[in-house]
C-alpha positions in Angstrom: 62.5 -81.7 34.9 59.8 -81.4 32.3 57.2 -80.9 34.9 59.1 -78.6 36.8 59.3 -76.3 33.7 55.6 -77.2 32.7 54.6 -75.7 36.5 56.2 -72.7 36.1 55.0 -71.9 32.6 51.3 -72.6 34.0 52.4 -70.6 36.9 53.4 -67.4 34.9 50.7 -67.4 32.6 48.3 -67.0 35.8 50.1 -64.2 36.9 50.1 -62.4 34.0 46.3 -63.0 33.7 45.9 -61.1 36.9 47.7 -58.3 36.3 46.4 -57.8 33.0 42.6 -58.1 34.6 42.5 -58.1 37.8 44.8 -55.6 38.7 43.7 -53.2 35.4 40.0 -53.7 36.3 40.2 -52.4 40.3 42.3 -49.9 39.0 39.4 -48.3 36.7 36.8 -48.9 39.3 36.8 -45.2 41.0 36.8 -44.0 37.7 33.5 -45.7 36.9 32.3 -45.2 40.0 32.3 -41.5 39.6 30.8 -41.1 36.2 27.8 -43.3 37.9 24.7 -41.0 39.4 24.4 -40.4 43.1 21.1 -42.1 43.7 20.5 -40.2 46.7 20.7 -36.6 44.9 17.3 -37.9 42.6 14.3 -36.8 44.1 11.0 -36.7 42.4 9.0 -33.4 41.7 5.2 -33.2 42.4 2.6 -31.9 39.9 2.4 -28.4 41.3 6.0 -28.4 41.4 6.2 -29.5 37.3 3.4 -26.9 36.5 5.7 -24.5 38.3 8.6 -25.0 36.1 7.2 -25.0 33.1 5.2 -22.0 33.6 9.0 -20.3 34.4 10.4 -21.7 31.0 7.5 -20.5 29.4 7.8 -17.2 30.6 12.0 -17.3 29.8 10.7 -18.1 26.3 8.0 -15.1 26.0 10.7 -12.3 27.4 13.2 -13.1 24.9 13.7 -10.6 22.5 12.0 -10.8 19.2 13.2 -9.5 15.9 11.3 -7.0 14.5 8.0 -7.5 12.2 9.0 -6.8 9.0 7.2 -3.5 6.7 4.3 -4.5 5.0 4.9 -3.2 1.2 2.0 -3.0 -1.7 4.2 -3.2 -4.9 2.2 -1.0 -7.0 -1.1 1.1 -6.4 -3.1 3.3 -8.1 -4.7 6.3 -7.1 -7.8 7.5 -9.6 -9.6 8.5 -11.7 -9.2 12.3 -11.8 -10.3 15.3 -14.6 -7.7 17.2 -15.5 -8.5 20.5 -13.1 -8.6 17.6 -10.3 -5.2 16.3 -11.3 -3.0 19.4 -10.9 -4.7 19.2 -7.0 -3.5 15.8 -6.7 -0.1 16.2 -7.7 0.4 19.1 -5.7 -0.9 17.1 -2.2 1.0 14.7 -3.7 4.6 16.9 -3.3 5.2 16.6 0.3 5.7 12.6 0.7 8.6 12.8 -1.6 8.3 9.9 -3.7 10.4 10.9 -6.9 10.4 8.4 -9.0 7.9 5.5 -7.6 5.5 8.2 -8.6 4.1 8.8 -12.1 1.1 9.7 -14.1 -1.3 7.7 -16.9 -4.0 9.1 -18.9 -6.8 7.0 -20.2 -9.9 7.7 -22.0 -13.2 6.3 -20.1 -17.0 6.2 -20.9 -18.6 9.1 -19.5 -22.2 7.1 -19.5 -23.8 4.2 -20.8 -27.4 4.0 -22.1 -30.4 1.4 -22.2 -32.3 1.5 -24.6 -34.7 0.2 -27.7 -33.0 0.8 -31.3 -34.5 3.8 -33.7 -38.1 2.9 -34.9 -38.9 3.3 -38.8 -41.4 6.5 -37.4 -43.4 8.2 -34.8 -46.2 5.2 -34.9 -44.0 2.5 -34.7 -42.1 4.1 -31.9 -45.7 4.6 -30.0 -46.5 1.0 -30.9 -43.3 0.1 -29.2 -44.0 2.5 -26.1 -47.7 0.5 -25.6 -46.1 -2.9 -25.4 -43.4 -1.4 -22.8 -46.1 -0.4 -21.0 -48.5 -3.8 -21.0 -45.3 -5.6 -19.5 -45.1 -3.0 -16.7 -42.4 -1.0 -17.7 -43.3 2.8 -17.1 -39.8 4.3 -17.3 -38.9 5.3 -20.4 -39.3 8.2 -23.1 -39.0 8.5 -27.3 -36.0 10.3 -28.5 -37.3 13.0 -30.7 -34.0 15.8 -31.0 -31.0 13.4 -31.9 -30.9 12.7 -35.5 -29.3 9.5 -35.3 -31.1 7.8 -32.9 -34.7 9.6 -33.4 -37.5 7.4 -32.2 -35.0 5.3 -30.5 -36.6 4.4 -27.1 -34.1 5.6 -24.1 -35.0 3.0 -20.9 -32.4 5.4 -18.6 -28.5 6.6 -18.3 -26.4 5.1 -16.0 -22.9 5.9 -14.8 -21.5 2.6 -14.9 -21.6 -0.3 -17.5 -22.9 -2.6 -14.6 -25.4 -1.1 -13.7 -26.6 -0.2 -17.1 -26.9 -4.3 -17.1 -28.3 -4.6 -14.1 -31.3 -2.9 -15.4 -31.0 -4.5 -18.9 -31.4 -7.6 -16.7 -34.6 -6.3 -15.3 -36.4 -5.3 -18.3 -35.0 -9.0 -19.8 -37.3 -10.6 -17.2 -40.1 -8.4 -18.0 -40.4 -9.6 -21.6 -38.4 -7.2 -23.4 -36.0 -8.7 -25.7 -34.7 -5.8 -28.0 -33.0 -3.5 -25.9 -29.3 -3.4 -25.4 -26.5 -1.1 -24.0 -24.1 1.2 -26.0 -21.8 3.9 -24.4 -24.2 7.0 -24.1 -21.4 10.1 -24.9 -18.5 10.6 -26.1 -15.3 9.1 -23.4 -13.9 11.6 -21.3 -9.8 12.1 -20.4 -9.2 10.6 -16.8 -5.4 11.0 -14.7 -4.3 8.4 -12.6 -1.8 8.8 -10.7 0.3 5.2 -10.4 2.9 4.9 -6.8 4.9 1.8 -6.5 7.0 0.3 -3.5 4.4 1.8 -1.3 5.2 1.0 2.3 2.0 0.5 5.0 2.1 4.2 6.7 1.9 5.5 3.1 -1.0 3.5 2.4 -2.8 5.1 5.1 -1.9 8.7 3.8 -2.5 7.8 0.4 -6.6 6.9 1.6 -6.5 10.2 3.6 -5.7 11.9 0.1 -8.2 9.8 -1.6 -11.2 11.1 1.1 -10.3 14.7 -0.3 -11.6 13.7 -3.5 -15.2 12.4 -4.1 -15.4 9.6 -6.3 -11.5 8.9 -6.3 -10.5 5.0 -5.5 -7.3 3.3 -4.1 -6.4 0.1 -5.5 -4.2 -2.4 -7.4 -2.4 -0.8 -10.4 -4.2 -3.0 -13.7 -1.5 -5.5 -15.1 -0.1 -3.7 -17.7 1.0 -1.1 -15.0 2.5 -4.0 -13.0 4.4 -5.5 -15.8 5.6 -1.8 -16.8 7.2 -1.7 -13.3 8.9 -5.0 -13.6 
């Protein structure tokens, strides 16, 4: 009897084994067999075939719309310098691009000239003197200030516009030999208007430089720092 009930225990368990994985596991085999890939649908390309595609995708990627480039914008320029009877021009050109308040005005006082030259001598004899040794190191252009009272017998070696290139021929007469002149503003400064536009999109740019054409002499560039700061 023990046997007979040791037989059918064994017997059970088997069955249960193959309905729990036999039966379970044919069961989920169409499933898996439709999730695998149909080797006969893979075929491989050839080269001219690859190149073909990706020159498509490439073109795809080139007709896709792009978003706009965004405005270039200078921050703050400055449009200079100008005499007084200039200004009032300026500012009336100036009226038809409507820029309210990214425009406004700064005066500043500049050197009209700048001078080269050989301090006052104690006379006429020792300003000769000085005139003979400019001339043994081969330097011919120059005269003796006789009318000013303050710098009579001074020795003038020319007038130039801007500082650097009143030191561009102090540099020249250095490597001749001469050793005591120097450069001092020549007259008094003059009043200059500059006219100061911030935010200043790219197709004002290019109207600002027509503007600045109209006027010889007149520059377009980077307000100075303390301009930028003011604007900040």
């Amino acid at each position: 009897m023990k046997t007979v009930s040791v037989l059918l225990l064994l017997a059970n368990l088997g069955f249960f084994a193959w309905i729990y994985f036999g039966a379970g596991r044919a069961s989920d085999e169409p499933q898996l067999m439709e999730q695998q890939l149909n080797p006969q649908a893979i075929r491989l390309l050839r080269a001219d075939q690859v190149a073909a595609l990706a020159a498509e995708r490439t073109k795809q990627a080139a007709e896709r719309p792009k978003s706009p480039p965004r405005a270039t914008l200078a921050a703050c320029l400055e449009l200079g310098a100008f005499n007084p009877g200039d200004a009032a021009r300026v500012q009336q050109a100036l009226e038809p691009l409507a820029l309210g308040s990214r425009l406004s005005q700064r005066r500043a006082d500049e050197i009209a000239s700048y001078w080269v030259f050989m301090p006052p001598q104690r006379n006429r004899q020792a300003a000769n003197q000085k005139a003979a040794e400019l001339k043994k190191l081969g330097v011919e252009d120059f005269y003796i200030v006789q009318e000013d009272s303050k710098f009579r017998f001074a020795i003038s070696l020319g007038v130039f516009k801007t500082e650097e290139a009143a030191r561009s021929r102090l540099a020249e007469l250095r490597k001749k030999g001469v050793r005591t002149a120097r450069v001092d503003p020549r007259e008094t400064s003059v009043q200059k208007v500059f006219f100061t536009v911030r935010e200043v999109p790219e197709a004002l740019v290019s109207r600002l430089n027509d503007l600045r054409q109209s006027f010889a002499g007149s520059e377009l560039k980077d307000c100075p720092p303390e301009e930028k700061r003011r604007g900040n």
